[in-house]
C-alpha positions in Angstrom: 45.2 25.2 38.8 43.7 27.0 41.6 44.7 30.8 41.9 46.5 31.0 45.5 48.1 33.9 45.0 46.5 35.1 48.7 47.8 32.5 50.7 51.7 33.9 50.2 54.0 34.7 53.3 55.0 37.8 51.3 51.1 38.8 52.6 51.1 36.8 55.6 54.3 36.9 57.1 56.8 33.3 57.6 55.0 30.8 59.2 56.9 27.4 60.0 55.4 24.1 59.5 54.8 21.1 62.1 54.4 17.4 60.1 51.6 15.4 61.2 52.1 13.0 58.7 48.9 10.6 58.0 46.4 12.4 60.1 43.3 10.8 60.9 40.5 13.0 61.3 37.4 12.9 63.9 35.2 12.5 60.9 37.1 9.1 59.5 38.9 10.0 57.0 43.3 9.6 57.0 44.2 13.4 55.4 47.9 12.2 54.1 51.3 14.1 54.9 49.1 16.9 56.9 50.7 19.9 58.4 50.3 22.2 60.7 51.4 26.0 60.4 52.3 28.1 62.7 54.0 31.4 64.4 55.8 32.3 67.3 56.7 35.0 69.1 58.8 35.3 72.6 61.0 32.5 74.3 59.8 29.6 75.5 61.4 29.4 79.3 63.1 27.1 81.1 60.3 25.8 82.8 58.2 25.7 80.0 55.7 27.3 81.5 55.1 30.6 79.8 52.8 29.6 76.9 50.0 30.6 75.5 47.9 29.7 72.8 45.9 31.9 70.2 44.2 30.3 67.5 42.4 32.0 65.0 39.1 33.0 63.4 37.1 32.2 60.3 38.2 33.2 57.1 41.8 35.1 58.9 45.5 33.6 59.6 47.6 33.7 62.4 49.1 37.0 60.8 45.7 38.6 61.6 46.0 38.0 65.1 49.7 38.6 65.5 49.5 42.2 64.2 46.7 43.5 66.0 47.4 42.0 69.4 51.4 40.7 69.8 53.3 43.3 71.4 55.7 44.4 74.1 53.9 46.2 76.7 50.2 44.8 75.8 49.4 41.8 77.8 50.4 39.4 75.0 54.0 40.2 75.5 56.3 38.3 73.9 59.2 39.3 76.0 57.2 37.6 78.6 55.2 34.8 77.5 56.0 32.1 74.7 53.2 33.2 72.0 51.7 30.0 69.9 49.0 31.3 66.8 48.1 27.9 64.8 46.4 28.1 61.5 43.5 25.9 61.9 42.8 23.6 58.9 41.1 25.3 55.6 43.5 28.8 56.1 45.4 28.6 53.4 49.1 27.4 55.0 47.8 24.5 57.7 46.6 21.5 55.1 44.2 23.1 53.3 42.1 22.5 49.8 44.3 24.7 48.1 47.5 23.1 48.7 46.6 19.5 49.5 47.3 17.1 46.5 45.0 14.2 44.5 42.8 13.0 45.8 42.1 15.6 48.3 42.7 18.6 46.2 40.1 21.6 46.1 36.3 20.4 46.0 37.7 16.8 47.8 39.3 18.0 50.6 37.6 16.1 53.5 35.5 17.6 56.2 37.2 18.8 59.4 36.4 19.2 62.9 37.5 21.4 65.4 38.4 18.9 67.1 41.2 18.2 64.7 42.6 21.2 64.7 42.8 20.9 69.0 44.4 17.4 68.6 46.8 18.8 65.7 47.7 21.8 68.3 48.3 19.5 71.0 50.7 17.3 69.1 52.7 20.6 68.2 52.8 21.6 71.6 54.0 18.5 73.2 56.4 16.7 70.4 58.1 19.8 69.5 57.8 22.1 72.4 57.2 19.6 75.4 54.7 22.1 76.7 52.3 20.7 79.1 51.1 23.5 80.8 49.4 26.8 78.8 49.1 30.0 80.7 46.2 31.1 78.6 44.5 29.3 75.6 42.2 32.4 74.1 40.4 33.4 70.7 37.7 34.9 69.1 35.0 33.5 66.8 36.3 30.3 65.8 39.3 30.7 67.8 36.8 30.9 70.8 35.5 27.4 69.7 38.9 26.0 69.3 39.6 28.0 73.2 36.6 26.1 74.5 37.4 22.4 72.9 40.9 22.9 74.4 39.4 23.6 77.7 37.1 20.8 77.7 39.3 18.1 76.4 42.6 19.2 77.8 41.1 21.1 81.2 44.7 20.0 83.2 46.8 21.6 80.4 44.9 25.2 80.4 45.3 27.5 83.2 43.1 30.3 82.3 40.6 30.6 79.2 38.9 33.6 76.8 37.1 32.9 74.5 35.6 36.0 72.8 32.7 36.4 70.7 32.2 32.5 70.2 30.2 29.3 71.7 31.3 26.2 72.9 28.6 24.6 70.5 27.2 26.6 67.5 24.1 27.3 68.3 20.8 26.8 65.2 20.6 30.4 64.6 24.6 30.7 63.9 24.3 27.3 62.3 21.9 29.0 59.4 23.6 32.2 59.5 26.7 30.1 58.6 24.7 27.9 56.1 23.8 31.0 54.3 27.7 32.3 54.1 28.5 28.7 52.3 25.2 28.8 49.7 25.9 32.3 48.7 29.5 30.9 47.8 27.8 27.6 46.2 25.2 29.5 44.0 28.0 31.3 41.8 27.5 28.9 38.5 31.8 29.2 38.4 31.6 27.1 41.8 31.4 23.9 39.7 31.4 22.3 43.0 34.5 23.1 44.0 36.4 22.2 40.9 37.1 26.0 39.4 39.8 27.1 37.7 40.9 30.2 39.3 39.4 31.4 42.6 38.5 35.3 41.0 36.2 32.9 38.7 33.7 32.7 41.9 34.4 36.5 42.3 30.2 37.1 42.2 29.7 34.1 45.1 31.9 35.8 46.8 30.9 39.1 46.8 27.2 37.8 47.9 29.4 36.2 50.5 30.8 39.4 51.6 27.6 41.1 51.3 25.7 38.8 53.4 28.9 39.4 56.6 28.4 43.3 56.1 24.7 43.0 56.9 25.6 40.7 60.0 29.2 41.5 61.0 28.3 44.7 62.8 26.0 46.0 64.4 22.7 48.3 63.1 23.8 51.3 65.2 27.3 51.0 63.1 25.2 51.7 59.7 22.9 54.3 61.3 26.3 56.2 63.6 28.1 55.8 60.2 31.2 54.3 61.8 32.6 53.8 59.3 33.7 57.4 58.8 36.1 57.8 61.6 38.2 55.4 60.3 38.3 56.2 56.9 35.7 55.7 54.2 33.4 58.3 52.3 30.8 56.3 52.0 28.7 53.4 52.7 29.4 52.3 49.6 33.3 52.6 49.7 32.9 50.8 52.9 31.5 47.7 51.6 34.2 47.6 49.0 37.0 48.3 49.8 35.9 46.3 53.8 34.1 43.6 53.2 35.0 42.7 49.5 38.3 43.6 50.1 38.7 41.6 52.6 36.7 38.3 51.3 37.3 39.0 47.8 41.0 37.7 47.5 40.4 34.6 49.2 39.8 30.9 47.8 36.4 29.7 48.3 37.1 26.3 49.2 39.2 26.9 51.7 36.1 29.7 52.8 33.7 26.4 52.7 36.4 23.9 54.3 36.3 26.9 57.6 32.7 27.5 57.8 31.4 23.6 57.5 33.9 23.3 60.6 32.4 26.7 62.4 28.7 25.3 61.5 29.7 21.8 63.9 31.4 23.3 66.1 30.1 21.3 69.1 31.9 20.7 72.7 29.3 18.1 73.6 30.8 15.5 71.2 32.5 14.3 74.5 29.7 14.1 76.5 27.3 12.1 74.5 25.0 15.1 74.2 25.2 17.0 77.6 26.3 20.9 77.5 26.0 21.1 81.2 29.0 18.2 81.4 30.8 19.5 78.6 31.2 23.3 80.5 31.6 21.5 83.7 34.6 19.6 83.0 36.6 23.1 82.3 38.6 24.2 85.4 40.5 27.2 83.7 39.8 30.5 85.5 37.4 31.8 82.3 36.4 34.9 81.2 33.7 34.6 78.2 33.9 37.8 76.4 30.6 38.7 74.1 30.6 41.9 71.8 27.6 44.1 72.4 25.4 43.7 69.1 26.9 40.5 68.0 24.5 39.6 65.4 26.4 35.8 65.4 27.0 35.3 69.1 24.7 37.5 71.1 25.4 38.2 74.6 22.5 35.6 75.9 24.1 33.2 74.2 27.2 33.8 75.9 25.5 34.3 79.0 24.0 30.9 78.8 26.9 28.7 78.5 28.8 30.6 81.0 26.5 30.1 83.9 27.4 26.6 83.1 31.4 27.3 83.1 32.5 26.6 87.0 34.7 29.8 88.5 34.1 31.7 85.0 33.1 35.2 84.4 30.8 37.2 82.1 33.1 40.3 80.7 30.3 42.2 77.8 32.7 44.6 75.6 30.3 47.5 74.3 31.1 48.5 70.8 29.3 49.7 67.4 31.2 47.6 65.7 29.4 43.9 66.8 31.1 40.7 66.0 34.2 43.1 64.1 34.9 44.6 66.7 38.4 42.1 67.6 39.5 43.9 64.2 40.2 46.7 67.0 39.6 49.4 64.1 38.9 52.1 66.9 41.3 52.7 69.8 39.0 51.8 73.0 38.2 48.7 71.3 41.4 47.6 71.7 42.2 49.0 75.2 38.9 47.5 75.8 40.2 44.1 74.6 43.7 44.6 75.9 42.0 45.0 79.5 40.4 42.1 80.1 43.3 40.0 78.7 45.4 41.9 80.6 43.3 41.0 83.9 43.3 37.7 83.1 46.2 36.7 83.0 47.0 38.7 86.7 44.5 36.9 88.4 45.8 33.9 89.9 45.1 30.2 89.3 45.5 26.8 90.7 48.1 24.4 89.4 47.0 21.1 89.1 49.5 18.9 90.5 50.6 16.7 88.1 49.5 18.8 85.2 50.3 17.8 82.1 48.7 16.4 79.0 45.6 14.4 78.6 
């Protein structure tokens, strides 16, 4: 049996649990009794019209998000808005290689889209919640892929988007750099292709895993400034293990492999037969697209580029040391840096379609 002593609540905090039932996914296959888990935080209103939706990066839960961003008097305030974080498919709580049973248990859990994790969100939000309007969909790395398939497929449901430090479709550089991330996993002999015993058995995959995301995760001015002091580590070496294997280290690889082989597809143009430029244009949120300076996996062109395409969107460039880490808000005006452009988003005023509603 798979070790999945990571994926608790006593670590992650009580999540609750939507049923999907037979779910059939964009690549084919039914995934049986799927679920979807969740957190809240705030009221929903009366008019059900004080949502909004946060979905989550790579490798994290919804807990990682809720702790560093949910709270009263920051503009995700839950004693304003109704606060949604889904786990996406592969964390460890939604279904998920290390709690699905035969036949899709650990090495044959079936590939997923992010796609399915938008059409599992939707379902959540409309049969239990009867939202139909979201006053902001936002998220960073992953979660900005899942922010920009919501704005694309559901563009009358979401009011205003951000995603940060994330494309709409994963461009061939990212693609490799995430290729890498899943063969470093894969060349661990213990892999056994995804049938191991006990996920501290791929402990040396995983470190080369973790050591490949502290060469690209920040920036090269972070190593050089040695950033890494102010927030508390003696060394570059005590950085890197008690950061980045600390944080990889615990976690199953398969569910690692089930979130990066999602990340590497990410790809809005799935619903336009090819055609970026019609993907981007179809969005009528009021966007801001958020890039981290230094982002070794989303650069700021790339941003740049797809938001030109992105009608009544702009171009908001946070500059920070820390590169793609830098939503971890380890240093203060990271976060007030963050905080501010969410904060002006959602006090800018939008358009309501009439009618809105889901799609």
């Amino acid at each position: 049996m798979v070790d999945i002593n990571y994926y608790t609540e006593d670590i992650h905090g009580k999540h609750e649990y939507f049923e999907l039932g037979n779910f059939e996914l964009e690549m084919g296959v039914t995934l049986p009794n799927a679920r979807l888990a969740y957190k809240t935080f705030g009221q929903l209103n009366q008019a059900k019209d004080n949502a909004i939706l946060f979905p989550h990066m790579y490798s994290g839960t919804s807990h990682d998000m809720d702790k560093r961003f949910v709270g009263e008097g920051r503009p995700l305030d839950p004693t304003k808005y109704f606060i949604i974080l889904p786990g996406q498919f592969g964390n460890g709580f939604s279904s998920s290689p290390t709690n699905t049973p035969p036949p899709f248990d650990r090495g044959f859990f079936p590939q997923v889209m992010i796609g399915d994790d938008v059409r599992a969100q939707h379902r959540l939000l409309t049969e239990r919640f009867g939202i139909e309007r979201l006053q902001l969909v936002l998220g960073w790395s992953m979660g900005a892929e899942q922010t920009y398939e919501w704005a694309v497929r559901h563009p009358d449901m979401v009011l205003r988007a951000c995603p940060f430090a994330g494309t709409a479709k994963t461009t061939p550089h990212d693609w490799l750099f995430v290729k890498t991330h899943e063969d470093a996993i894969k060349a661990d002999p213990a892999w056994n292709g995804g049938f191991y015993e006990r996920q501290s058995d791929v402990h040396a995959g995983l470190h080369l895993h973790a050591e490949v995301w502290s060469v690209m995760g920040v920036t090269q001015r972070f190593y050089k400034e040695e950033a890494w002091r102010p927030v508390g580590y003696s060394s570059l070496e005590d950085f890197c293990d008690r950061y980045w294997d600390g944080w990889f280290l615990p976690m199953d690889p398969n569910n690692l492999l089930t979130m990066a082989w999602k990340w590497r597809h990410g790809d809005v143009t799935r619903h336009t037969n090819g055609d970026l430029a019609a993907a981007l244009g179809r969005i009528t949120a009021k966007t801001f697209v958020v890039p981290f300076s230094g982002d070794m996996f989303f650069p700021v062109e790339d941003h740049a580029y797809e938001q030109a395409m992105i009608p009544d969107s702009q171009l908001r460039v946070i500059e920070s040391p820390w590169g793609h880490f830098t939503m971890f808000i380890d240093r203060d005006e990271d976060r007030q840096a963050i905080d501010s452009v969410i904060g002006e988003l959602l006090a800018t005023s939008v358009r309501v379609p009439a009618g809105a509603g889901t799609r």
